[in-house]
C-alpha positions in Angstrom: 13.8 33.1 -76.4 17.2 32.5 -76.6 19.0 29.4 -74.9 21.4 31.4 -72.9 18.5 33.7 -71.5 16.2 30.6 -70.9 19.1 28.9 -69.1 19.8 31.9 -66.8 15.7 32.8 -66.2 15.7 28.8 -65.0 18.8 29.2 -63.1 17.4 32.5 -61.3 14.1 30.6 -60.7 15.3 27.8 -58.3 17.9 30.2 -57.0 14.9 32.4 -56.3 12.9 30.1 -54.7 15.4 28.4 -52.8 16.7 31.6 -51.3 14.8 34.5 -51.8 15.7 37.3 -54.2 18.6 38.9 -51.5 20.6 35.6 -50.4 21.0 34.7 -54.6 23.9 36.4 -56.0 23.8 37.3 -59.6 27.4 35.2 -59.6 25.6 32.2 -58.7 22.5 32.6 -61.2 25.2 32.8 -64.0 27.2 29.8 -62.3 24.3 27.3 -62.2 23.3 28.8 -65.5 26.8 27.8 -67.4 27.1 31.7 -68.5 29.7 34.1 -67.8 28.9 36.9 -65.5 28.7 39.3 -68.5 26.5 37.3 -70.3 23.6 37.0 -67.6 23.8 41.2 -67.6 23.6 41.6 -71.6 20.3 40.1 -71.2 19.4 41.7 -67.7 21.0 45.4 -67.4 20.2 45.0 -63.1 19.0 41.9 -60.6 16.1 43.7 -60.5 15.7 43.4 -64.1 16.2 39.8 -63.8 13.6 39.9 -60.8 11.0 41.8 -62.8 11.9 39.7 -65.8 11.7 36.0 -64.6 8.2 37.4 -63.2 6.8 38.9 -66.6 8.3 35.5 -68.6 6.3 33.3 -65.8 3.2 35.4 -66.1 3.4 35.2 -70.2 3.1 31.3 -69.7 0.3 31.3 -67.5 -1.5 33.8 -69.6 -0.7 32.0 -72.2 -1.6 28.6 -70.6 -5.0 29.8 -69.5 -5.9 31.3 -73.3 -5.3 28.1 -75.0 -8.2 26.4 -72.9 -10.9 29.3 -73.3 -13.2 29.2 -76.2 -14.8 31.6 -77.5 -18.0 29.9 -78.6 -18.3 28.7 -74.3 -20.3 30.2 -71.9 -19.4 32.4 -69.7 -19.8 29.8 -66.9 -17.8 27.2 -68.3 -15.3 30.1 -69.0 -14.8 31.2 -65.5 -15.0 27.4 -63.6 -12.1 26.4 -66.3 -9.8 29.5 -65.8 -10.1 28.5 -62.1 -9.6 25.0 -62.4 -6.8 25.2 -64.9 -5.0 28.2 -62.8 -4.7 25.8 -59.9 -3.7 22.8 -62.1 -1.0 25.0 -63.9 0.1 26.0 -60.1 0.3 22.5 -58.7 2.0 21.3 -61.5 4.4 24.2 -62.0 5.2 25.0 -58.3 8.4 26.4 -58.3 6.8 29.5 -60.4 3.6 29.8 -58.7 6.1 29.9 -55.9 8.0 32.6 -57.4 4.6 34.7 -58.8 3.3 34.5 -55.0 6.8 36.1 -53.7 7.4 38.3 -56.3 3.6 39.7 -55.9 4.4 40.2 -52.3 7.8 41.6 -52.3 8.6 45.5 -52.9 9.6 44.2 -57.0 5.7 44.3 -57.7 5.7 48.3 -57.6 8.3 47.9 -60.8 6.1 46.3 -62.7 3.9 48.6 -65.1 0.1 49.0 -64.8 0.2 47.7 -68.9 1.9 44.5 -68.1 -0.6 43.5 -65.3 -3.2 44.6 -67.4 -1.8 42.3 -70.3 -1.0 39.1 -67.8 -4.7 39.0 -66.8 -6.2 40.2 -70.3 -7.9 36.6 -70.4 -9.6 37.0 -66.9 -10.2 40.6 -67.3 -12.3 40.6 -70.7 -14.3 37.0 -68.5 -15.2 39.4 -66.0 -16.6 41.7 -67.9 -18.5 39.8 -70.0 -19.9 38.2 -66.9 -20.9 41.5 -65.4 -22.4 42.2 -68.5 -24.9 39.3 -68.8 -25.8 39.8 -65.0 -23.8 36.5 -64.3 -21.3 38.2 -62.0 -21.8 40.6 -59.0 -21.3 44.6 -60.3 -18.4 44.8 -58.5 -14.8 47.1 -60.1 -13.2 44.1 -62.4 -10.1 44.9 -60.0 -11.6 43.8 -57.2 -12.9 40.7 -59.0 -9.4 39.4 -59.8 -8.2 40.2 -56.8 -11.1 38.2 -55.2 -10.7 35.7 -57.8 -7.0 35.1 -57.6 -7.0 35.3 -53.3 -9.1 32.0 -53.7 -6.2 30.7 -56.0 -3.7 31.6 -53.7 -5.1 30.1 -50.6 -6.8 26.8 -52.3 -3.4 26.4 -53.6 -1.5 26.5 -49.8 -4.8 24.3 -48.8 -3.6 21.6 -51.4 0.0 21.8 -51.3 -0.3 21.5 -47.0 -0.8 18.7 -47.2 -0.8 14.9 -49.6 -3.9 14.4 -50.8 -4.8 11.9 -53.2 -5.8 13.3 -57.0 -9.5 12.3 -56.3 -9.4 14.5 -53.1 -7.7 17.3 -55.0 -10.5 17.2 -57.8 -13.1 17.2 -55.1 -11.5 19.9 -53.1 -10.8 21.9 -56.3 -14.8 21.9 -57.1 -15.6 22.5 -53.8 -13.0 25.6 -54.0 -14.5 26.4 -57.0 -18.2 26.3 -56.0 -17.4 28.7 -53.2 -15.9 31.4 -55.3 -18.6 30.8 -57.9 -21.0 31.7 -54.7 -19.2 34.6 -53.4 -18.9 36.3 -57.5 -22.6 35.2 -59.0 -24.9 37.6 -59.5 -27.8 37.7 -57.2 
């Protein structure tokens, strides 16, 4: 990525999150990013390509986050308590864009976003599913549902920890316990 687009996409970001996608002007994204006004739309034709694209660049680095710590040669178990583990670590320490991936997912900008490029942003947890329901570890539930399941539990552990201060023993210890109660909900029976 170039410097001028990475400078405008972190620009956008707190501007985003500070004031929602209608109270940031596209002047003041290009402002706080030290580009002209032209140069923010050569890379982003619309603000709603900006919207859209800030999302897609954040879900890139989570996917891409959450492949580097899955091994191929784990089991499946392993595989699934890590990606939920590692999610919420990613989010707590990267709050600003879990921020923005939680509005964005519940603001009218998701419809934009193509049924390939959700498919590729969860490709990790997709092909985990799968292979659970495969070997009878997971429930034979649609994989959609799954990650939808899967990712509500993200979402709300992650306004359960950031509620509130907690020391990092009681987040680990509330992250397992998170993490036990999905596993409880998703294992086969």
């Amino acid at each position: 990525m170039l410097d001028k687009q990475k400078q405008i996409l972190d620009a956008a970001l707190g501007l985003f999150v500070a004031h929602g996608f209608h109270g940031t002007p596209t002047s003041k994204i290009a402002q706080d990013a030290g580009v002209a006004n032209g140069t923010l739309f050569h890379y982003y034709k619309t603000k709603d390509d900006l919207v859209a694209g800030l999302y897609n660049h954040i879900k890139e680095e989570l996917a891409t986050a959450m492949s580097a710590i899955i091994h191929e040669s784990d089991f499946i178990t392993p595989k699934f308590r890590n990606t939920f583990t590692h999610t919420l670590h990613w989010a707590l320490q990267n709050r600003d864009k879990f921020y923005y991936i939680q509005q964005f997912e519940r603001s009218p900008h998701m419809a934009k976003i193509s049924k390939e490029a959700i498919e590729q942003q969860s490709v990790v947890l997709s092909k985990l599913i799968e292979e659970g329901i495969k070997k009878k570890l997971l429930q034979t539930h649609p994989r959609d549902l799954i990650i939808t399941l899967f990712n509500s539990q993200i979402f709300g552990l992650y306004q359960y920890l950031t509620s509130d201060e907690f020391t990092p023993e009681e987040e680990r210890r509330i992250i397992t316990e998170g993490y036990e109660m999905v596993w409880e909900m998703l294992k086969y029976k």
